[in-house]
Backbone bond lengths (Angstrom), bond angles and torsions (degrees), N, CA, C in turn:
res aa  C-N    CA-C-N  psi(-1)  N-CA   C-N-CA  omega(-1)  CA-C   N-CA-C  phi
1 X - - - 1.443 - - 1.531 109.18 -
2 X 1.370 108.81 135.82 1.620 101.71 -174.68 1.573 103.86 -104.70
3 X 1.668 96.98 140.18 1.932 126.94 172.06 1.736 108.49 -28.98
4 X 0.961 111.11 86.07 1.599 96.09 170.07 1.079 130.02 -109.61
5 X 1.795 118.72 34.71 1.002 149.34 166.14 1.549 126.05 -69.84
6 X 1.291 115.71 -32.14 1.293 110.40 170.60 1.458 121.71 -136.26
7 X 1.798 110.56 31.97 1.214 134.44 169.54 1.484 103.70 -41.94
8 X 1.342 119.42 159.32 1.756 106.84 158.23 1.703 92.70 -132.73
9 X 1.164 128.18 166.98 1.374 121.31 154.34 1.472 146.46 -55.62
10 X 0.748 112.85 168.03 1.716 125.51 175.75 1.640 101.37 -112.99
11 X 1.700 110.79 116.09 1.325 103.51 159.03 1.711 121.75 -93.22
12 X 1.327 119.45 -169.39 1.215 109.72 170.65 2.194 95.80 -136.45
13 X 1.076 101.34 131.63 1.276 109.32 -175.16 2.034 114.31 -136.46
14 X 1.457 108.19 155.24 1.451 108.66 159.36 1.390 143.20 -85.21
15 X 1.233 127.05 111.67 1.328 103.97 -178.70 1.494 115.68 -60.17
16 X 1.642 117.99 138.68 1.328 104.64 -179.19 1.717 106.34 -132.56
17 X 1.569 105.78 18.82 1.667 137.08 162.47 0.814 155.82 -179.12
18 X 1.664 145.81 112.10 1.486 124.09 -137.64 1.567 82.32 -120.56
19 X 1.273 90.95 140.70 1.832 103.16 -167.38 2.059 98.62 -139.57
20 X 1.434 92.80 -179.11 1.493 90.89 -179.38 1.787 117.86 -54.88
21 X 1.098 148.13 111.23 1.292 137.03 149.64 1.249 98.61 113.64
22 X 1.582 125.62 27.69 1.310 124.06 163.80 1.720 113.93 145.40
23 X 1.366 106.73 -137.03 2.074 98.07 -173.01 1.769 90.47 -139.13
24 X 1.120 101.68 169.11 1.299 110.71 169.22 1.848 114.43 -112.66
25 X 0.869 157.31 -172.53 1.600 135.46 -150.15 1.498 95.57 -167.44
26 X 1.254 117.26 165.17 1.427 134.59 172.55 1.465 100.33 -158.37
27 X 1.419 103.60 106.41 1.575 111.69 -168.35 1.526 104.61 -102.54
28 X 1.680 104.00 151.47 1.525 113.88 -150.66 1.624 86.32 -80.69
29 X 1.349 94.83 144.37 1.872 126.42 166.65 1.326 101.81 101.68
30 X 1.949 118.19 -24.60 1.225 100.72 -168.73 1.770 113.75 -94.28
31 X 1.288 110.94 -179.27 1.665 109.47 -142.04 1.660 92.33 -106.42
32 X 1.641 116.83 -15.68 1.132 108.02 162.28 1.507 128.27 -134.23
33 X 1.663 148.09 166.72 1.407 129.54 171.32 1.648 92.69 -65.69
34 X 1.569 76.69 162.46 1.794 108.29 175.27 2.128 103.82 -72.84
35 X 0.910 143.58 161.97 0.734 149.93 150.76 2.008 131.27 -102.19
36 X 1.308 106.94 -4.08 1.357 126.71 157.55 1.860 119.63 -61.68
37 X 0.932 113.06 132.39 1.815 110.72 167.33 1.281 104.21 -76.72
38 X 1.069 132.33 120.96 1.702 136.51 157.45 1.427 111.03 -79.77
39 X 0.935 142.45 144.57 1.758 158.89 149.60 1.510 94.96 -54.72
40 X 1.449 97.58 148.73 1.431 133.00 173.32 1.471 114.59 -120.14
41 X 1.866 96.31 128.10 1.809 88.48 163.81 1.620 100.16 -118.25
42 X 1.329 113.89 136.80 1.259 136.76 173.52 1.348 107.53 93.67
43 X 1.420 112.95 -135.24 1.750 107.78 -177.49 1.101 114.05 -75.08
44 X 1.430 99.92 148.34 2.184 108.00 174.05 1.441 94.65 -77.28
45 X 1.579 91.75 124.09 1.714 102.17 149.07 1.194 121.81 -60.35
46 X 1.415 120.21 -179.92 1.532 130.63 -163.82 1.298 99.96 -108.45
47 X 1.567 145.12 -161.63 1.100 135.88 174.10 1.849 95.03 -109.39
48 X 1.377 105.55 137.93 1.795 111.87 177.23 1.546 98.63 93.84
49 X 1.592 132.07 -0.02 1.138 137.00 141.83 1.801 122.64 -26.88
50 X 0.953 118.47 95.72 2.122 105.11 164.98 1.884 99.45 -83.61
51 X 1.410 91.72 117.14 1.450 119.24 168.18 1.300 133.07 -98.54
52 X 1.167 128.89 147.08 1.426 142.66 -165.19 1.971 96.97 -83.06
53 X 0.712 131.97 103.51 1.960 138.83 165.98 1.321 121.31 -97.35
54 X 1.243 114.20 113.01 1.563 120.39 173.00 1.348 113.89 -89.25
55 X 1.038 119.53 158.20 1.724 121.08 153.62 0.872 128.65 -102.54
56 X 1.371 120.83 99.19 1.663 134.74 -152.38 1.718 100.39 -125.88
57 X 1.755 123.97 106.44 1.263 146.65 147.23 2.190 94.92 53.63
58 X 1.624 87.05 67.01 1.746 107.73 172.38 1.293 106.57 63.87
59 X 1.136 109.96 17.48 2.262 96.58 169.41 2.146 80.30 -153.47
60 X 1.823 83.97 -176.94 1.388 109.10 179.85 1.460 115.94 -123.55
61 X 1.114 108.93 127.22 1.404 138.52 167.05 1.854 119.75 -83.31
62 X 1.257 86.32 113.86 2.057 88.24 166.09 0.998 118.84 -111.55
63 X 1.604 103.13 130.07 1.612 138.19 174.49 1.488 109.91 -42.00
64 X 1.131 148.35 61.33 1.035 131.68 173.37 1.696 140.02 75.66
65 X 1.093 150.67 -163.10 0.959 154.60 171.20 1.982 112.35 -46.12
66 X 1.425 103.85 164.63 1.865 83.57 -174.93 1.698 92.09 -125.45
67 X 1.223 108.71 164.26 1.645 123.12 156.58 1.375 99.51 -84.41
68 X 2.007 72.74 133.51 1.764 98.70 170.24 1.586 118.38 117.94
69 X 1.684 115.17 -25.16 1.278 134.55 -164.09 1.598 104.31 -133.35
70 X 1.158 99.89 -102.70 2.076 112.74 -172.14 1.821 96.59 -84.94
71 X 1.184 114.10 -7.34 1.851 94.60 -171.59 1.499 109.59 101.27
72 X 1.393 108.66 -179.90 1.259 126.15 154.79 1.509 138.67 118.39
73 X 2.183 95.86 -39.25 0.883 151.32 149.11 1.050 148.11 -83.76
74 X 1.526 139.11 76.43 1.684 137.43 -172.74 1.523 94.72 -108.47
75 X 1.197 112.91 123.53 1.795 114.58 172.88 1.504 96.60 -50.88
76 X 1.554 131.58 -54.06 1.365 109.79 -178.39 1.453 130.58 -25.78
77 X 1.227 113.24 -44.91 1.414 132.62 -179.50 1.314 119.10 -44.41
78 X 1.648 122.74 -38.04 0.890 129.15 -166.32 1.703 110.41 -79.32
79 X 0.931 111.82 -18.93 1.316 135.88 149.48 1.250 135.82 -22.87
80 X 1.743 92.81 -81.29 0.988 131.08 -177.65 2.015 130.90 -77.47
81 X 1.979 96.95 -9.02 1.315 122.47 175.34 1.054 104.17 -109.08
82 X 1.464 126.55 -30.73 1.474 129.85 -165.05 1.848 124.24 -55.67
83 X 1.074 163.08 -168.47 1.189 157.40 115.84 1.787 119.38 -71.40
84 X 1.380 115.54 -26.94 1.744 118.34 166.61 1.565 120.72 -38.51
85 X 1.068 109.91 124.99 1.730 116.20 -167.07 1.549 91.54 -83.72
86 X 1.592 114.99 131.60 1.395 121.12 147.13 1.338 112.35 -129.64
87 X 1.725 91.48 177.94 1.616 100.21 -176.52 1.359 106.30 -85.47
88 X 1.659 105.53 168.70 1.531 111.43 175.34 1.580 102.10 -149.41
89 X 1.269 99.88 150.93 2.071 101.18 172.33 1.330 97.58 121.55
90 X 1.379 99.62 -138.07 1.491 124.47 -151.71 1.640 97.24 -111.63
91 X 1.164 140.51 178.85 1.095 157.51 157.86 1.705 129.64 171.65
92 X 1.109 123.67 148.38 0.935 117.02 146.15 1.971 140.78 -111.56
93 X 1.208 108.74 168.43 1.923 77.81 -159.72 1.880 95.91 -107.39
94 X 0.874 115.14 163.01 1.315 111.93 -171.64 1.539 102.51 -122.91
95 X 1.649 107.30 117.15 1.819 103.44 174.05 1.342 109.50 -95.94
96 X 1.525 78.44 150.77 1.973 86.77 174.12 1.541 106.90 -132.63
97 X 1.837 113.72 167.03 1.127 92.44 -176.74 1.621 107.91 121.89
98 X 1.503 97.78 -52.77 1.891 117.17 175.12 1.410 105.56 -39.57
99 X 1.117 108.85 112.92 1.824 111.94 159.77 1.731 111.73 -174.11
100 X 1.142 104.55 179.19 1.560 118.86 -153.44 1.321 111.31 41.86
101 X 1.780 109.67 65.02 1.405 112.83 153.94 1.908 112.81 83.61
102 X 1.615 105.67 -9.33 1.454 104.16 157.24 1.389 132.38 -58.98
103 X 0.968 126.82 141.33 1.500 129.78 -172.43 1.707 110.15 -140.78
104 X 1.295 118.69 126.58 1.430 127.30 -174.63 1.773 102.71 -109.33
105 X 1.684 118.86 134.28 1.544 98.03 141.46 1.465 106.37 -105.43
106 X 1.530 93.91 150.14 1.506 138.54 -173.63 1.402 109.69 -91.09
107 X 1.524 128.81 74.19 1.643 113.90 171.87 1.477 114.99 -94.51
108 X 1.282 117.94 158.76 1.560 128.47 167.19 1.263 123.65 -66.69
109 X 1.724 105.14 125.53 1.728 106.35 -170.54 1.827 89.02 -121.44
110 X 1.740 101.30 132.13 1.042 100.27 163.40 1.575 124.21 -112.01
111 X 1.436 137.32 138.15 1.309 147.54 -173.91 1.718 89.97 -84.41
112 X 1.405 97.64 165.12 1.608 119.87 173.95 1.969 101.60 -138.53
């Protein structure tokens, strides 16, 4: 079983400038870009890149290349490298909660 005690997250952000010694970022939910240069490991993204961001010892680090521009990066991926258990298949979801005359339709979503 793996330590998930001192995991930190993965954000997902835009590049919105690649300048000397790294990119500058516009991270998702927030209302404006960062104005800091972040470091890059592996390929420089392009600008309009969504990048993979760690939190590495009080600043952020980007994963490499981004989806959308130069490559490198598909959020799927993160997924797909990660150790986090998800579901896969068929399902359907079941609501609860429905009453005084609410009514939901329920269709089938399948994952890959």
């Amino acid at each position: 079983m793996m330590n998930t005690q001192n995991l930190q997250p993965i954000y997902i952000a835009t590049v919105t400038e690649v300048v000397e010694g790294g990119v500058k970022l516009h991270f998702r939910g927030e209302l404006a870009p960062r104005t800091k240069v972040y470091s890059v490991i592996g390929a420089t993204p392009s600008v309009n890149d969504r990048v993979a961001v760690a939190a590495v010892s009080g600043t952020y680090v980007v994963l490499g290349g981004g989806a959308g521009g130069s490559g490198g990066f598909d959020p799927a991926d993160f997924w797909r490298f990660s150790d986090i258990p998800y579901e896969t298949g068929t399902w359907t979801p079941t609501l609860k909660g429905l009453g005084n005359g609410v009514s939901a339709t329920i269709t089938t979503h399948s994952c890959k």
